[in-house]
Phi, psi and omega in degrees: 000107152326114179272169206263006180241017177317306183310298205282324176295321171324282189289006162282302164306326140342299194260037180055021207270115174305300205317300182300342190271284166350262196336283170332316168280321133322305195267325229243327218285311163286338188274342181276301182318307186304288199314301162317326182261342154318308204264336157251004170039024167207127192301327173310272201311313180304325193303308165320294175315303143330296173315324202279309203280306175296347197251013153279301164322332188262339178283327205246028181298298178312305187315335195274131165266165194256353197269335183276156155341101156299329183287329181303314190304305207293327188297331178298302200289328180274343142338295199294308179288336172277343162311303201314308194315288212299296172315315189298303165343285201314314221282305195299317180318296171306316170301318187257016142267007193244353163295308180294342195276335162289317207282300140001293187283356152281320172327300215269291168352295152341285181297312191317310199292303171328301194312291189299323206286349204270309191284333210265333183293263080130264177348284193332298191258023173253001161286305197283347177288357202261148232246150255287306198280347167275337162347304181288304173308281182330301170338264164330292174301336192246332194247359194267309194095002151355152173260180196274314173317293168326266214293346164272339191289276209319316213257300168108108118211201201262192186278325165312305160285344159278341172289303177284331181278319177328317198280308186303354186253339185278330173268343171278314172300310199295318175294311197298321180297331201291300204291021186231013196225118200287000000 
């Protein structure tokens, strides 16, 4: 609802007169407050946002016709700017979850990385308990990659027998990494 001295405030304000702006800012100022802070659930910010809006108003005074809703221009205008907000908010929000989650995926890199070289000393000396010759088998076969065929030509014994001291040197690590691994 258009109050009936909207025209005579307008045109005043036209003509640089503070009073008429005071006034204006007087009538307008708490229903504008509310409506802002309805859409942005922060008293600050909605408080900005009014503020935002009267110091448009007062730069942009000559300019305001007097014959159109003053109350439409300010409501409009602060509509238009709590969007902005909201969006600018938004934009922001989003930038700083997709910061921690980079920040996150180093993180989670890091340990991994901590994690393997840690798991991989573990391996290391539960390799040096085994006694020479699966010591050698295991060797070969797991960290050279050798076939079971390779590692009997190299070794002179049979496929059987690389076969069976692997899984025992392979069952021997495996318990030692269980109990050394936190």
């Amino acid at each position: 609802m258009k109050l009936p001295d909207d025209r005579s405030l307008v045109s005043r304000l036209n003509k640089d007169d503070r009073q008429a702006f005071d006034k204006i800012y007087w009538i307008y100022h708490q229903p504008m407050l509310e409506l802002a802070r309805r859409y942005l659930k922060d008293h600050q910010l909605a408080e900005d946002a009014v503020q935002d809006v009267f110091y448009r108003l007062w730069i942009k005074r000559k300019e305001i016709d007097s014959e159109r809703s003053l109350r439409g221009f300010l409501f409009t205008a602060l509509r238009n700017h709590v969007l902005n907000m909201v969006k600018i908010h938004k934009r922001r929000i989003l930038r700083q979850f997709e910061y921690a989650e980079s920040q996150n995926v180093v993180t989670r890199q890091a340990d991994a990385e901590v994690i393997y070289s840690e798991t991989e000393k573990i391996v290391q000396n539960g390799i040096k308990t085994l006694p020479e010759g699966k010591k050698l088998v295991f060797t070969l076969k797991r960290l050279k990659g050798y076939s079971n065929q390779e590692v009997a030509e190299y070794l002179g014994i049979s496929v059987h027998t690389v076969r069976s001291q692997f899984q025992k040197a392979n069952k021997i690590v495996q318990r030692f990494v269980t109990r050394h691994i936190d």
